[in-house]
Steps between C-alpha positions, in 0.01 A plus 500: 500500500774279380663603803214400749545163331863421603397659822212268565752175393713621714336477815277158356842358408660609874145374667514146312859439634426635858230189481735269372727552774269482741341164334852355497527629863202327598590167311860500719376570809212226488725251354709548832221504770207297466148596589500219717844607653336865494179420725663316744667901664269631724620895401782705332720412857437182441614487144779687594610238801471242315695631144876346451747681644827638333772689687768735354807648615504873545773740606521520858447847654821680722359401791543111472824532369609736800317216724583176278808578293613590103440074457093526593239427250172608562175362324136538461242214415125606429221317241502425170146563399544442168726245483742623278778470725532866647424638820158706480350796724193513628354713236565214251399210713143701526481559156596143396214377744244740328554380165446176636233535713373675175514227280420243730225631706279521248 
């Protein structure tokens, strides 16, 4: 029995910080974007278009160096959905616009 116990605060203690992260989550990510500022994106491409930017060097493949030289730097620039300062893919653009759309659509 005794062992049931710790098994059962276990999982209550893992389940109460799982909603404490996602709580703080939330808090961050509507302190950044505003319901208001949320409403006004037609969709998730819209969103997207319209999220800062950020760009990062990467290393540039053989072919650009055959074609542009050892000196060439190559970089990429996509969204910053979050706004935390790092490029994001689309998974995590979509995701960040359903836990909006979650909290703010209703």
């Amino acid at each position: 029995m005794k062992f049931l116990t710790n098994i059962l605060h276990g999982i209550l203690g893992l389940l109460l910080i799982s909603i404490g992260a996602h709580a703080a989550e939330v808090s961050q990510i509507t302190q950044i974007i505003s319901k208001e500022e949320f409403s006004s994106y037609k969709d998730v491409a819209d969103f997207i278009d319209n999220s800062p930017k950020v760009t990062k060097i990467v290393k540039p493949e053989p072919e650009d160096i055959e074609k542009y030289g050892s000196e060439v730097v190559k970089s990429l620039t996509g969204s910053d959905c979050d706004r935390d300062g790092k490029m994001d893919d689309n998974a995590k653009c979509n995701a960040v616009y359903y836990k909006l759309w979650m909290i703010y659509a209703r």
